[in-house]
Every structure is written in structure tokens, then in C-alpha cells.
Backbone and ligand atoms as CSV (ligand in chain L), in Angstrom:
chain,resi,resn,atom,element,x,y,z
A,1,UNK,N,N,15.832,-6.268,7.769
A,1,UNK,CA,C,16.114,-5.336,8.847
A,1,UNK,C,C,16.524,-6.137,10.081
A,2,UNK,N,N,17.200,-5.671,10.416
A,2,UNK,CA,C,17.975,-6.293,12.110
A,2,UNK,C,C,17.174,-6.379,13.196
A,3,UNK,N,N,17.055,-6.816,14.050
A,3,UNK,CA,C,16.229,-6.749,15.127
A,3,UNK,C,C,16.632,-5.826,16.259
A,4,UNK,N,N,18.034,-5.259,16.105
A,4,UNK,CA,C,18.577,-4.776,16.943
A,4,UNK,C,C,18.161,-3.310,16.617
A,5,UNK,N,N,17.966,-3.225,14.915
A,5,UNK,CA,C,17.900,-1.727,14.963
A,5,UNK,C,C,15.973,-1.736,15.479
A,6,UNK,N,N,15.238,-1.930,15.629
A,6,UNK,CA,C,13.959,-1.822,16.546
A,6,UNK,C,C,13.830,-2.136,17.564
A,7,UNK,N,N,14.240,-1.466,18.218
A,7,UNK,CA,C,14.201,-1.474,19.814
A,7,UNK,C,C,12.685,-1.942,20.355
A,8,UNK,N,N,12.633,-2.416,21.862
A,8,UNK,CA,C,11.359,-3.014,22.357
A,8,UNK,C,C,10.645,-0.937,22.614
A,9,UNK,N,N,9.219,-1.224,21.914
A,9,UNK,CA,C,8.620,-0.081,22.207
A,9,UNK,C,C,8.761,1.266,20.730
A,10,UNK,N,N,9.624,0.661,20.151
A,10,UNK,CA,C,9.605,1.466,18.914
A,10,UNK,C,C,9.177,1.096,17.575
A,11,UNK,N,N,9.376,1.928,16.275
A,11,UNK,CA,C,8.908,1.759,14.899
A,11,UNK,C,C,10.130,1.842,13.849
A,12,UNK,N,N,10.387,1.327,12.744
A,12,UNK,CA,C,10.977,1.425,12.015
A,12,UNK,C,C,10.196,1.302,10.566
A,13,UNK,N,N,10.467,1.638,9.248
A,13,UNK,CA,C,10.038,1.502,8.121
A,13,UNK,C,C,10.680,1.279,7.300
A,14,UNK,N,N,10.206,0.596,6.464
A,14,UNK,CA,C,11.031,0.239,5.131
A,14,UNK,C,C,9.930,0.341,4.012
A,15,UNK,N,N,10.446,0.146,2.366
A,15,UNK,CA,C,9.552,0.452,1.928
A,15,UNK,C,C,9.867,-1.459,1.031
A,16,UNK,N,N,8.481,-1.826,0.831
A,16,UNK,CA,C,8.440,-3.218,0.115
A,16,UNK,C,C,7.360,-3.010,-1.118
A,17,UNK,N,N,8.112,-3.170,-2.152
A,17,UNK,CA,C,7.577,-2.995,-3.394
A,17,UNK,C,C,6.757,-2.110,-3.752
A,18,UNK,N,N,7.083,-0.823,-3.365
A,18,UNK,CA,C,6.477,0.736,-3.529
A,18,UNK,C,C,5.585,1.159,-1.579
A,19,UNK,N,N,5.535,-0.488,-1.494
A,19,UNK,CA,C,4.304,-0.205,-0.339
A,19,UNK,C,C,5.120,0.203,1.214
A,20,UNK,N,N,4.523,1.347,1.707
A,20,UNK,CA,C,5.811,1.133,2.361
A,20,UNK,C,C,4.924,1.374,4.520
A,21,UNK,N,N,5.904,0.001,4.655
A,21,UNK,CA,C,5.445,-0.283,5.959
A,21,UNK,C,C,5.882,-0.120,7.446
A,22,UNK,N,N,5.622,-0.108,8.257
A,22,UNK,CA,C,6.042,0.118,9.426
A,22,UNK,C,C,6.164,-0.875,10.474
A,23,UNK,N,N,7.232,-1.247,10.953
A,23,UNK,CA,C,7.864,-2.855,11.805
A,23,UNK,C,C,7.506,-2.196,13.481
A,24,UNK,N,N,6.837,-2.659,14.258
A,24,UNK,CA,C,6.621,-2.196,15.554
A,24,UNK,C,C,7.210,-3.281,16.513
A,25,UNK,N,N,7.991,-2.687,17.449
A,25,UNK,CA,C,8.697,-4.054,18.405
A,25,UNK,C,C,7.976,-3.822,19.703
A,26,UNK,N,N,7.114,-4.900,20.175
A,26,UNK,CA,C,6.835,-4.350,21.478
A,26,UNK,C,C,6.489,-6.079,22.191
A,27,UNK,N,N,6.377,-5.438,23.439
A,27,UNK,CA,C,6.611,-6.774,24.392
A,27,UNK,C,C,5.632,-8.129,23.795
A,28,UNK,N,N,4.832,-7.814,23.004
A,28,UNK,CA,C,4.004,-8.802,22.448
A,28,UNK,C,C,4.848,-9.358,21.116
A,29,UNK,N,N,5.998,-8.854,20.597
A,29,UNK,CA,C,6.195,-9.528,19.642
A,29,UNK,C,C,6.660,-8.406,18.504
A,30,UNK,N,N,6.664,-8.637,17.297
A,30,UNK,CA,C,7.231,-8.009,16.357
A,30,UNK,C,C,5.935,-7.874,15.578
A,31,UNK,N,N,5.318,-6.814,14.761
A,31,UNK,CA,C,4.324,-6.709,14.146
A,31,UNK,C,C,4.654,-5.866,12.541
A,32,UNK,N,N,4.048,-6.202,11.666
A,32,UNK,CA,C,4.559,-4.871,10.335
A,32,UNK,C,C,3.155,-4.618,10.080
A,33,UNK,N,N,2.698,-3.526,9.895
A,33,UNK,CA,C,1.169,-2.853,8.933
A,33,UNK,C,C,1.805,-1.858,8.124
A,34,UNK,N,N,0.543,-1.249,7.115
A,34,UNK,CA,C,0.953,-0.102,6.279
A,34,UNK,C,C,1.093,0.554,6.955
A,35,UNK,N,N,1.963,1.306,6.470
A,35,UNK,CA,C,2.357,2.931,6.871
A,35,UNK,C,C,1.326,4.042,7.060
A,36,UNK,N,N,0.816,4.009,6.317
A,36,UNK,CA,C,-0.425,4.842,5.770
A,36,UNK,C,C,-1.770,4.937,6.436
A,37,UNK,N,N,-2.202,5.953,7.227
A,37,UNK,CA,C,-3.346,5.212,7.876
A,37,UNK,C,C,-4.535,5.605,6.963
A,38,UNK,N,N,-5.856,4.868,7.336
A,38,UNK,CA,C,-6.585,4.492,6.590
A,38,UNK,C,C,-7.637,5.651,6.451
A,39,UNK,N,N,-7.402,6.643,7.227
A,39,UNK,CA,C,-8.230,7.804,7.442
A,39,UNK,C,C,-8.324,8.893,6.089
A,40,UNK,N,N,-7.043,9.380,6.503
A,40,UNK,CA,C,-6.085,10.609,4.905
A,40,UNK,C,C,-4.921,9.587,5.469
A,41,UNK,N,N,-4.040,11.037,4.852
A,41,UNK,CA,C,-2.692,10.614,4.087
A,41,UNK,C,C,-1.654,10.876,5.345
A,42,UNK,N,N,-1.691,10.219,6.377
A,42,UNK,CA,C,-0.659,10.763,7.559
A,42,UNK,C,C,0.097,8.826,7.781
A,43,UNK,N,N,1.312,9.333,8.104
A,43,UNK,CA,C,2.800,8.465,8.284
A,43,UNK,C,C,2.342,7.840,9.623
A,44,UNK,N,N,1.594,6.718,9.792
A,44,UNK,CA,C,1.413,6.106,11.119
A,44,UNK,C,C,2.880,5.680,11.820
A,45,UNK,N,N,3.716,6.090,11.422
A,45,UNK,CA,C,5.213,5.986,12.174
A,45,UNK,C,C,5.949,7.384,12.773
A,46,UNK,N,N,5.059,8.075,12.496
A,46,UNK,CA,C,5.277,9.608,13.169
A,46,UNK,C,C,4.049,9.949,14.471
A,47,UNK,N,N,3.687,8.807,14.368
A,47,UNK,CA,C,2.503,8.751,15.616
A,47,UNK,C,C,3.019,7.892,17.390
A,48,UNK,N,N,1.895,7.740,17.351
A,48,UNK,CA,C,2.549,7.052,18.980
A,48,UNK,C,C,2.293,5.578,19.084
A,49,UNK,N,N,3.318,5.132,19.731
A,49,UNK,CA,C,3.111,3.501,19.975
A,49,UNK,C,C,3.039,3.141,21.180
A,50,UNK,N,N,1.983,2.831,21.547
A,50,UNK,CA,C,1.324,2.222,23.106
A,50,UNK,C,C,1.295,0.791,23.561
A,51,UNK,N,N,1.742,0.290,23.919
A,51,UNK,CA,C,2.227,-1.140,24.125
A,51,UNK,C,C,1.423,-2.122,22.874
A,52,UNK,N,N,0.258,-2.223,22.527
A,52,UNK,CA,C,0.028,-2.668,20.935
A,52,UNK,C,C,-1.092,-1.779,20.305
A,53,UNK,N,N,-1.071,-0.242,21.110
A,53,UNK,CA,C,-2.042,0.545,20.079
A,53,UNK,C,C,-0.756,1.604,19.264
A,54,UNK,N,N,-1.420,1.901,18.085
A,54,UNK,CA,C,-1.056,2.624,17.492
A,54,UNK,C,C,-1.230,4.132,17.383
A,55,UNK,N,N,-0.889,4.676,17.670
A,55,UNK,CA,C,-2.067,6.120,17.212
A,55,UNK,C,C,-1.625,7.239,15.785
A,56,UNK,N,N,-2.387,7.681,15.567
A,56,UNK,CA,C,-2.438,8.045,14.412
A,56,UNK,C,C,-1.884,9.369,14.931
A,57,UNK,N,N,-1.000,10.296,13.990
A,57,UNK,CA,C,-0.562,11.397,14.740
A,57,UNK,C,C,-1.384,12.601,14.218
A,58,UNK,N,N,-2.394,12.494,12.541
A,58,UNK,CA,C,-3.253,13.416,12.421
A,58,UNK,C,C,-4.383,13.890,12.985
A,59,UNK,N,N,-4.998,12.939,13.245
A,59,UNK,CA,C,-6.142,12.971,13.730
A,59,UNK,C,C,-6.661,11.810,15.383
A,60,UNK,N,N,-5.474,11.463,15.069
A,60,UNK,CA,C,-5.971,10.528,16.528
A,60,UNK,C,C,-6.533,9.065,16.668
A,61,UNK,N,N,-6.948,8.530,15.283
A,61,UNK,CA,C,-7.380,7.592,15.239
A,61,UNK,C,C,-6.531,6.292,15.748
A,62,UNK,N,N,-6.916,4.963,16.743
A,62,UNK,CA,C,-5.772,4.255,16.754
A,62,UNK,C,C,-6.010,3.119,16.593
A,63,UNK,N,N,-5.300,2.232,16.316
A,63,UNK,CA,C,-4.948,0.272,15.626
A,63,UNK,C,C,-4.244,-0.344,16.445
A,64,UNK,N,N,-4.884,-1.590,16.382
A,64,UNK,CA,C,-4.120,-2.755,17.255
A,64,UNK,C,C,-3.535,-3.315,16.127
A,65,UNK,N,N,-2.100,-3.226,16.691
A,65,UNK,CA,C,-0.984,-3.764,15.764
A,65,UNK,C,C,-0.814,-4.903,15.305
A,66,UNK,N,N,-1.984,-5.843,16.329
A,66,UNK,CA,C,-1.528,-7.208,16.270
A,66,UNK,C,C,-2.706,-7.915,15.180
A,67,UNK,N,N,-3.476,-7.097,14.569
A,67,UNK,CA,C,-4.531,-7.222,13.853
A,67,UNK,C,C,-5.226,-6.658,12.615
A,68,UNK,N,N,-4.595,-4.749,13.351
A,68,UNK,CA,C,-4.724,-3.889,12.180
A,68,UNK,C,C,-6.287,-3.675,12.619
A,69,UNK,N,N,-7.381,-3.612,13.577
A,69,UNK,CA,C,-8.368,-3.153,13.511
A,69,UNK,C,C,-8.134,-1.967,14.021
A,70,UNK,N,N,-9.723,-1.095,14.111
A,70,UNK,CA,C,-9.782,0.041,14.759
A,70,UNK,C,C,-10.088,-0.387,16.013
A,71,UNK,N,N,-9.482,0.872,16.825
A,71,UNK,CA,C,-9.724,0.734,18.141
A,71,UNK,C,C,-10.295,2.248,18.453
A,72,UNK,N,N,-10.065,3.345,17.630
A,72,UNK,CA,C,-10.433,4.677,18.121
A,72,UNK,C,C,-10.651,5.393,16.771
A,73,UNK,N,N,-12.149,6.128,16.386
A,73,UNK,CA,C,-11.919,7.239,15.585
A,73,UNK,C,C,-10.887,8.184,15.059
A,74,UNK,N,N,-10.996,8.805,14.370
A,74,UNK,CA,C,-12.257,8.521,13.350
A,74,UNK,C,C,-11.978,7.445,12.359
A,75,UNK,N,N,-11.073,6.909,12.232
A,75,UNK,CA,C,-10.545,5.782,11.237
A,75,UNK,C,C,-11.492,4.800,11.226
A,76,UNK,N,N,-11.734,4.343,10.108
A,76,UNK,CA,C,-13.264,3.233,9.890
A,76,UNK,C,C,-12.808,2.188,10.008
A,77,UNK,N,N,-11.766,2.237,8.587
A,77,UNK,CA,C,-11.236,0.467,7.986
A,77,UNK,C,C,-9.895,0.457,8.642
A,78,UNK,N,N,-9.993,-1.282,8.714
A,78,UNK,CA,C,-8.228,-1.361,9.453
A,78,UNK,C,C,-7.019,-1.401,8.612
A,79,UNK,N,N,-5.870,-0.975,9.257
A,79,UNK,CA,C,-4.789,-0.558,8.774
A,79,UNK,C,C,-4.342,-2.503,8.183
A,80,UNK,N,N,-3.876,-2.831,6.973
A,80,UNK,CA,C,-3.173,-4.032,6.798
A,80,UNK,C,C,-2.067,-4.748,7.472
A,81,UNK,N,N,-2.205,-5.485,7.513
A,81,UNK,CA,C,-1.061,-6.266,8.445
A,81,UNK,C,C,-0.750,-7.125,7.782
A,82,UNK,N,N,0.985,-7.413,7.976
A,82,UNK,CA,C,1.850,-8.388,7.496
A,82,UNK,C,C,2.331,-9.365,7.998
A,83,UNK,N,N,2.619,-10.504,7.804
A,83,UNK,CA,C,3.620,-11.987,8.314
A,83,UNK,C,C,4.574,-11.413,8.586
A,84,UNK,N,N,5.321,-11.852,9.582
A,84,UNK,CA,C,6.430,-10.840,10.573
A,84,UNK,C,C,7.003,-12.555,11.075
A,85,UNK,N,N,8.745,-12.315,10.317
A,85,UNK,CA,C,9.616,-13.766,10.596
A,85,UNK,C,C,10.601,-12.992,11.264
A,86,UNK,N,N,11.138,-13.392,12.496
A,86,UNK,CA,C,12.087,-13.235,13.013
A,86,UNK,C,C,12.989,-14.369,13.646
A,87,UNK,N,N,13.970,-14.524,12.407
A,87,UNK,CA,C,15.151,-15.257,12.599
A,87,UNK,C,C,16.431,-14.817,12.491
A,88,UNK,N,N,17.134,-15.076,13.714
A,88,UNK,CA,C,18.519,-15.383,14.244
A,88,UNK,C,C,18.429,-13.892,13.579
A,89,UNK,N,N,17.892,-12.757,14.449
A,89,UNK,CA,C,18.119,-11.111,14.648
A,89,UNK,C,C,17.609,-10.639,13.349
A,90,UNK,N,N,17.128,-11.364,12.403
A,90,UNK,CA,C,16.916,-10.405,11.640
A,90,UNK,C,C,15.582,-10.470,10.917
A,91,UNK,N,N,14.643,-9.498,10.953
A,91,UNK,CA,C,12.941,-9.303,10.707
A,91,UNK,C,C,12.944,-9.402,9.384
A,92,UNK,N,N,11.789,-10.440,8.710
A,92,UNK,CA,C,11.849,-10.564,7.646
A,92,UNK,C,C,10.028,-10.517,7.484
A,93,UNK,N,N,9.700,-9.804,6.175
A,93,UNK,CA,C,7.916,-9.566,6.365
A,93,UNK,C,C,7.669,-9.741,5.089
A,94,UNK,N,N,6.516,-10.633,5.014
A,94,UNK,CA,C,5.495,-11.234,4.110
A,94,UNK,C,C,4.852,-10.380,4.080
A,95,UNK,N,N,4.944,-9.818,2.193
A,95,UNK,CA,C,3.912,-8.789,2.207
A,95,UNK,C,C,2.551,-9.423,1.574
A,96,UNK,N,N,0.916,-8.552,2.492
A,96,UNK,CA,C,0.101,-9.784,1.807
A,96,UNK,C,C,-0.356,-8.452,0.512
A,97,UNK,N,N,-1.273,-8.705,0.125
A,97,UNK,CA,C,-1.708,-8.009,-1.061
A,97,UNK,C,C,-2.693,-7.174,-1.027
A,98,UNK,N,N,-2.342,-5.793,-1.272
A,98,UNK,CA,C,-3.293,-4.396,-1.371
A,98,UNK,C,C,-5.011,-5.488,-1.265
A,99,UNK,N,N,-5.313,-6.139,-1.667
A,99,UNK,CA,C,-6.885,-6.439,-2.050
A,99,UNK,C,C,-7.324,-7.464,-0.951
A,100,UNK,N,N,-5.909,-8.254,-0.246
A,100,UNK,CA,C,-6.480,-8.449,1.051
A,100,UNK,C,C,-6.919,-7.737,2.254
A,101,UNK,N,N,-7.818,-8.416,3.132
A,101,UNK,CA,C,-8.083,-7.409,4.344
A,101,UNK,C,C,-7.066,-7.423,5.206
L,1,LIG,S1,S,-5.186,10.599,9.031
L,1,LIG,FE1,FE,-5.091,9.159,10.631
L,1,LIG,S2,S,-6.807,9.638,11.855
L,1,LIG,FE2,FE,-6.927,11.048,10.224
């Protein structure tokens, strides 16, 4: 994915080997986690992005992007986070593995 198409302050998704994740551009840097938040079954890319919180758009729960923990109910466990390469414009992400934290 391009760097150009994620603007500073927005989300984009792609899907990597069924799993499918969400690229966040914000003044801290480039970040990827699952899509999926950890609560039910809601599209953490249809939610809101706060300079590195996330929010969940079902229920409200929100994640620091730069880590994947919780920061706000009701969400328990943290959302996964990926290796995020950005060279010469274009985002490239290390996916780690469903069984890591
Ligand atoms: S599904 Fe995300 S907080 Fe409930």
C-alpha cells in the first residue's frame, strides 16, 4: 500500500492472509493492528481515530495503536499489532501470528 493513499490522521485496510488489518497514519508514525476488535465482531476501521487511540465504533471500547493495549472498556484483551516498514512511500507489514500477543 502507498503511503500516499493513508493520509496523516486516517485508516486504511487490507486483508493479509485471510487476516485482515487496519494501517493507521498519524503524527506518531505508521501503525497496522487487527481489524477486528477484541470485544464482538465490529470493523475497528469504521470507528474513530484519535491521535493514537482507537475507538471501537460498537461499543466504545478504545486501543493504543502503538501497542494494541486497552485503554477504555469494555474490551479486556489487546487488539494485535504488526511490524509496520515504510520505504520510499510505500507501507509494507509484518504479519506476526494469531498465537502471539
Ligand atoms: S465490539 Fe468493540 S467494544 Fe464491543
Amino acid at each position: 500500500m502507498k503511503l500516499a493513499d493513508v493520509p496523516h490522521g486516517s485508516m486504511r485496510t487490507c486483508v493479509i492472509a485471510d487476516r485482515e488489518i487496519v494501517i493507521c497514519h498519524t503524527r506518531e508514525g505508521v501503525f497496522a493492528l487487527d481489524n477486528i476488535c477484541t470485544h464482538a465482531h465490529a470493523r475497528m476501521c469504521e470507528g474513530r481515530l484519535r491521535a493514537t487511540r482507537l475507538v471501537c465504533p460498537l461499543h466504545g471500547a478504545s486501543f493504543d495503536i502503538r501497542d494494541g493495549r486497552v485503554l477504555g472498556p469494555p474490551a479486556m484483551i489487546p487488539l494485535a499489532t504488526h511490524e509496520v516498514r515504510v520505504t520510499d512511500g510505500i507501507i509494507t507489514v509484518c504479519l506476526r501470528s494469531a498465537r502471539e500477543p
